[in-house]
Each structure stands twice: as C-alpha cells, then as structure tokens.
N, C-alpha and C positions, 0 to 999 in steps of 0.2 A: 508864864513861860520863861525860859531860860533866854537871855541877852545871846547866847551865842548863836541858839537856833535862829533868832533873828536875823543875826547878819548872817548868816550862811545861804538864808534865802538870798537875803539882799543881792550878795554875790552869785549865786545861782543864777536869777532872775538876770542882773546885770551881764553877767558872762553871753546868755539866750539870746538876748536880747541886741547882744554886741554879734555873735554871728550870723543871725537871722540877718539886721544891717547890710556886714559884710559880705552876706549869698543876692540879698537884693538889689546892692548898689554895683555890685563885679559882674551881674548877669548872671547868676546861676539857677535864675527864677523865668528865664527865655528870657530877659531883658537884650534888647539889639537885634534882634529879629535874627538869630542864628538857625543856618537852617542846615542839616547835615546829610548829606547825601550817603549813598552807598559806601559802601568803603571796598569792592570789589571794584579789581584792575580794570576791568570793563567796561568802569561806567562811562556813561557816553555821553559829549558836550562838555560846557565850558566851565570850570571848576575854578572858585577866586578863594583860595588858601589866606586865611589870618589868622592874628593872634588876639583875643579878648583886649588886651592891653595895647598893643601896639599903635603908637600914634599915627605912621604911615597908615598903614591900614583902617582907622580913625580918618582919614584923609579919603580916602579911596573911597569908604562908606557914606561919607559926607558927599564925595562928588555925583555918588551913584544916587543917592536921593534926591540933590539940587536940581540933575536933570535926567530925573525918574529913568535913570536908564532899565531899571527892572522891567520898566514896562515896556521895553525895547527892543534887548534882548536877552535870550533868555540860558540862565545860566543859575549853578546852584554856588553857596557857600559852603565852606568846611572849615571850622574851626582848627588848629592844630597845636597850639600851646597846652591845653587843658582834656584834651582830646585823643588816646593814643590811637585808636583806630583808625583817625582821620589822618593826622602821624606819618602812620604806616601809606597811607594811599596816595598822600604826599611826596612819601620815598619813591613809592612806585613812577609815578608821574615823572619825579626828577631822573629816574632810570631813564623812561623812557624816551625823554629830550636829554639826553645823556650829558648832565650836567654834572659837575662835581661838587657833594655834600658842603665843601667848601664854598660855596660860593651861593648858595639857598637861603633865600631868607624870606620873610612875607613884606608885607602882599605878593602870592607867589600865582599865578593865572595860566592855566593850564588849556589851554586852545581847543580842545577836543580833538586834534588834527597832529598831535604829537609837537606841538611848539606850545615855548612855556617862555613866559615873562616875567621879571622879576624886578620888583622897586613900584612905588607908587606911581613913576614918571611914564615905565612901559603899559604899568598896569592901564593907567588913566588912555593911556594914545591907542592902547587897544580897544577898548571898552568903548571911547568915542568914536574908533571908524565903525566901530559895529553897529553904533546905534547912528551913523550918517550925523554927524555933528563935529563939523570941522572947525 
C-alpha cells in the first residue's frame, strides 16, 4: 500500500480521536449532571442558570453537592453558554426581574417568585436559606 494512505489514516484516526476527547472531557456526553428544563416562559420554580465552563458556577455546583442541597431543595438547571433555547429563557427570566442585559451573568438563580440572583455569593445565600443551613 501506498505510504500516503497510511498517514492519512493516521491523521484521520488521530483528528477522531482528538474530538471524541474533546466532547467527553467538556460534557457533551451528559458529563456534569446537566439537566435542562423547559424553556417555556412558564416554567414553574427555581431555575440555577450556568455556563459549562464557568468557574463561579463550578463553585456553586461544588457547594451544591458538598451539602447535597439537591436533596433539599428542589430546583432544575439550565445550561446557557452552549445552549440557545436555554439562552432564551434566561432572557426571559431577566425580563421578568427586570434587570438590565448589562448586568447578567451566571450563575444566574431565578426564584420561581419573579426574584433573580446573580453571582456565586447570592446564588450560594439563597440556596442555603432554602435548604435551612445557616
């Protein structure tokens, strides 16, 4: 066989090989336990907005596991970096605590009660009075 066809596998294979990597270690395989909710205006209860990458957010997720607040209370996630639907419900959210786009960022925690919190520091002090852990 030809020397070229060789390497072209090789690079083939390698390239494969190099995204596959890249989908399983960034979460695009469910890694991180992402869970996505509706994306209709409606949906009801406490919605904690992030970003795959974001290390706040990385923070918030850490704390929520250290003291299993999942199992405390109960609320969904929505991705929004990689995510436009989620994006969108986001905007909506921020409408509706009528905040300005300027000033939106994640971890972004949306009350179910039309109050929204934003930054690691509100997120974490909500999320603790909810689950009675002071």
């Amino acid at each position: 066989m030809d020397k070229g066809i060789f390497i072209t596998i090789g690079i083939i294979v390698v390239a494969l090989g190099t995204l596959v990597g890249a989908i399983y270690f960034t979460g695009g395989f469910g890694q991180g336990g992402d869970v996505t909710p509706t994306t209709d205006v409606n949906t009801k209860g406490i919605i904690l907005f992030y970003g795959r990458e974001c290390p706040h957010c990385k923070d918030v997720e850490d704390f929520i596991s250290a003291n299993n607040i999942a199992g405390k209370v109960s609320f969904v996630q929505s991705e929004v970096w990689h995510n436009k639907s989620n994006a969108a419900l986001l905007g909506q959210k921020v409408q509706i605590c009528k905040i300005t786009t300027d000033t939106v960022g994640v971890p972004f925690l949306f009350d179910g009660n039309n109050k929204c919190y934003i930054g690691k520091p509100d997120v974490i002090d909500f999320l603790n009075a909810q689950a009675g852990i002071k």
